[in-house]
Steps between C-alpha positions, in 0.01 A plus 500: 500500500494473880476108630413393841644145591283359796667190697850380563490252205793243689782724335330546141397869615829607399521398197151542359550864621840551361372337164206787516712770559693424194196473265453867639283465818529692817440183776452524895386213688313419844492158687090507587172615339472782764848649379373447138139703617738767669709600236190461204313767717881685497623769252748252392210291375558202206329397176561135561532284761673145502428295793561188674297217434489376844336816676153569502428658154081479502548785810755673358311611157167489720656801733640653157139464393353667833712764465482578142847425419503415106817286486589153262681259730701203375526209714880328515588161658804243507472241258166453287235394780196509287231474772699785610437681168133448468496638893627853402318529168144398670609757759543813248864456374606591156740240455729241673849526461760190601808553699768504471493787227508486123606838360298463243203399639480790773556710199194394314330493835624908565319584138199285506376590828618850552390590131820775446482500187376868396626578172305721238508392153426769230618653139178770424666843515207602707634253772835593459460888567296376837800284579737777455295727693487319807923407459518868476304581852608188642794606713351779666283447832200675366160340507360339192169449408461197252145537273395263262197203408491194718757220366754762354738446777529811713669253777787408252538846435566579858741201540674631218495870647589351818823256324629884303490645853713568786320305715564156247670324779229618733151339580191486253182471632169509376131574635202409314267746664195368287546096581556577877142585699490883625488431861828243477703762280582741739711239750617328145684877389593648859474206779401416777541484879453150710147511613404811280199318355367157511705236319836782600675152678825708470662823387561481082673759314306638198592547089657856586764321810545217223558704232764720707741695242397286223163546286147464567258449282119558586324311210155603345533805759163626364292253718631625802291653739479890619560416839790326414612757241567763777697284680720418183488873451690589860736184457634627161531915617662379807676231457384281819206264568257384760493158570108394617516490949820651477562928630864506355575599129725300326729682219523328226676600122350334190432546149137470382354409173133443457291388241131519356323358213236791539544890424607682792416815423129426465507312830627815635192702348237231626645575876618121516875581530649767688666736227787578736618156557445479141768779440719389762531172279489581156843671542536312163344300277478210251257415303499115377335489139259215468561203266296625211749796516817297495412237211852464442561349819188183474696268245779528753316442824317216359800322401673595861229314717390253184895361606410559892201300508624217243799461718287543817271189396802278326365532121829627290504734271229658382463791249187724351392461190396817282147462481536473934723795486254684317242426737672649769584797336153562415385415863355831676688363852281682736688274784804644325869314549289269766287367287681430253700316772230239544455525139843340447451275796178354355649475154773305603310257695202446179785504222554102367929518395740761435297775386240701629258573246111717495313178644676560850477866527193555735405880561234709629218613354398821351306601838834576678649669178543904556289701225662508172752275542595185276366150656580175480303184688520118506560387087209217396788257448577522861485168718317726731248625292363176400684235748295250362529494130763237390364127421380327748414820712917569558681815472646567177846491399639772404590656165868499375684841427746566295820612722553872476795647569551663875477857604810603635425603901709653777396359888679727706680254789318508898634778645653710216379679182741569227614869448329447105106345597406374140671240309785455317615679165306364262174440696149575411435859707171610325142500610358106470180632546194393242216672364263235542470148528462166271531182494372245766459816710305690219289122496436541875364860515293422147149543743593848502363737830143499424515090572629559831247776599210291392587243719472726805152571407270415760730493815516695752796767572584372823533185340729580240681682717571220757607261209744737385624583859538094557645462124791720630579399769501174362736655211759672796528144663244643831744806574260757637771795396565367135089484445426853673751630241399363198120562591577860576304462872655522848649222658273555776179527276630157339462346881199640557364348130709122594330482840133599346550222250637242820182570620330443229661151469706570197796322470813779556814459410742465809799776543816462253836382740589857544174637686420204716706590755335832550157433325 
């Protein structure tokens, strides 16, 4: 992780940056914001930036704003000045961190904000093979093309390509081509000149400069533009790019993966990707099985961010019960490893003590489900299905389990995988997967599919269509990418659909964290 200190700190810089470098960061520091803005737009770059409390932090992240510089920045200050505090966080700061240092606290601070943590956690055999796949291709330089549904993780997969490589103790960088508009993209991947274009205040170096002998990765590639494709084309045969206003090539030597959720190959045959740039990057490639071909791997994930999110919100322990478990494995998880992420996360925050049982496990409905596949949705007993039902018009407590015993799970540490992926001697290795449901999940789905289609009766397509467009994005938190994805439209046709609707007067959900800055 590279950290940027901003500020002299009155003698704490030194040892908040010592303290950093031994919890594995890579620190450089400036005295002024301008320094800070000159080496962010810099090869050298960061992926945090701690800064003194007493300089002017509202124009600092409104110039990282301006120029689309994506970047979490802690404020740090002597002593605990709390007016101070609320001052940095109403001006875009993270966090606030007191000086002098704790070790422990700019620890927590390092994780939390910068989010490093990018372990996979797996058992199926299906995963496995793709895991030893990419360890296998991982220390050449060759280009990798990473395929697979949205939510299965194709960007952990690169990390972990990137961690097996030669380039490990290089810079990773990543591009989402879809989240970032068309006309911004070009100066985001190759940079830009001062002046070159309105809003060009100064020269910036692009993803390629930043991602010099280290890794690139150029996320949901397929969204890119033709235009833009040639360009990519000429900077991978020859090894050099054009920044925007500039005449001079600059060399540059990195390693690119890429990654799509849609099938290449056919975008090649419809004309909307070039098929030599699609050659030129498919040197070699993984494929990333969904979750409903890995069912091995859902008990395990489940329990892996059931502890995240307990932890996360201060509730203890918390474990699954069987008749939860088998919910989830009977789950179609169209969202795939991400949904079942907010499934967790939603879980923990409706379960009432120490386990977790059916009544908190919320899931989507059978319109998002692929054909064929097994489906789960919200159980009757759920407090959200009826919110109101207890006496009195309360939520309802509830029901007791009977403690089962645990299933035995591996989480691979940040960082590392093991050399064995599954668990120990002993484990459960076998297929989880169910033939069909019952239960409180049988209960829920007892209306069958005719129900559902009578109730669209009488409405319009258009109509339908725009709840389900709104009901997903709703789902995905407003991320434009995550909805396009699961919808199986464009992100650009999404836009065009969420700006219709804005006229309209519908109420649409704002942008997720991730796409604001570039929305």
């Amino acid at each position: 992780m590279r950290l940027l200190i901003v500020g002299t700190l009155e003698g704490y810089i030194t040892a908040a940056g010592k303290i950093a470098m031994k919890r594995g960061a890579k620190v450089s520091h400036t005295d002024s914001i301008e320094g800070a803005l000159t080496a962010l737009r810099a090869a050298a770059g960061a992926d945090l930036v701690m800064i003194d409390v007493k300089l002017d932090i509202a124009t600092f992240i409104d110039s990282l704003k301006s120029e689309r510089i994506t970047i979490p920045v802690v404020a740090c200050g002597i002593g605990t000045d709390a007016a101070a505090a609320v001052r940095a966080i109403r001006a875009g700061a993270k966090e606030y961190l007191p000086l002098p240092p704790n070790a422990e606290l700019i620890a927590a601070v390092l994780e939390a904000v910068a989010e490093e943590s990018h372990s996979i956690v797996c058992s199926d055999p299906a995963m496995l093979a793709t895991l030893r796949l990419a360890e296998q291709v991982a220390p050449s330089d060759a280009s990798v093309m990473i395929t697979g549904e949205s939510g299965t993780g194709k960007e952990l997969m690169a990390r972990f390509i990137h961690r097996k490589s030669r380039r490990a103790n290089e810079p990773f960088v990543a591009v989402n081509c879809a989240a970032i508009p068309e006309n911004l993209l070009e100066s985001e991947l190759f940079g830009h000149e001062k002046g070159a274009f309105t809003g060009a205040v100064a020269r910036r170096l692009g993803k390629f400069e930043e991602a010099n002998n280290g890794t690139l990765l150029l996320d949901e590639l397929s969204e890119m533009h033709p235009r833009l494709q040639a360009k990519l084309l000429r900077a991978i045969q020859e090894k050099e790019i054009d920044r925007i206003g500039s005449s001079q090539p600059v060399k540059v030597n990195v390693r690119l993966i890429a990654t799509s959720n849609r099938n290449l190959e056919a975008e090649v045959r419809s004309g909307n990707f070039r098929e030599d740039l699609y050659f030129r990057l498919n040197v070699f490639s993984v494929a990333i099985p969904s979750l409903r071909e890995r069912p091995a791997d859902i008990p395990m994930i489940a329990e892996h961010f059931l502890r995240k999110y307990a932890e996360a919100n201060g509730l203890g322990d918390k474990r699954l019960t069987e008749d939860a478990l088998l919910m989830l494995k009977t789950h179609h998880w169209r969202g795939n490893v991400r949904e079942l992420e907010n499934t967790m996360h939603r879980a923990v925050l409706l379960s009432r003590g120490e386990e977790v049982g059916p009544e908190a496990i919320m899931l989507t409905s059978k319109m998002l489900a692929p054909e064929g596949s097994a489906q789960a949705s919200i159980p009757a007993d759920s407090p959200v299905a009826n919110p109101f039902a207890g006496p009195g018009g309360t939520v309802p407590a509830a029901q007791p389990h009977a403690p089962q015993p645990a299933v035995p799970l591996v989480v691979p540490p940040p960082g590392a995988l093991p050399t064995s992926y599954g668990p120990p001697k002993g484990g459960k290795t076998g297929p989880y997967g169910m033939a069909a449901n019952s239960g409180a999940a049988a209960a829920a789905n007892a209306g069958g599919t005719g129900a559902g289609l009578a109730a669209l009766i009488g409405r319009t397509v258009a109509d339908v269509e725009r709840d389900l467009i709104l009901e997903t994005l709703t789902h995905c938190l407003g991320n434009r990418t995550h909805a396009a994805n699961i919808l199986g439209i464009s992100i650009r046709t999404l836009r065009n659909k969420l700006k219709q609707y804005g006229d309209e007067g519908r109420n649409v959900p704002a942008p997720g964290n991730d796409e604001r800055a570039t929305a």
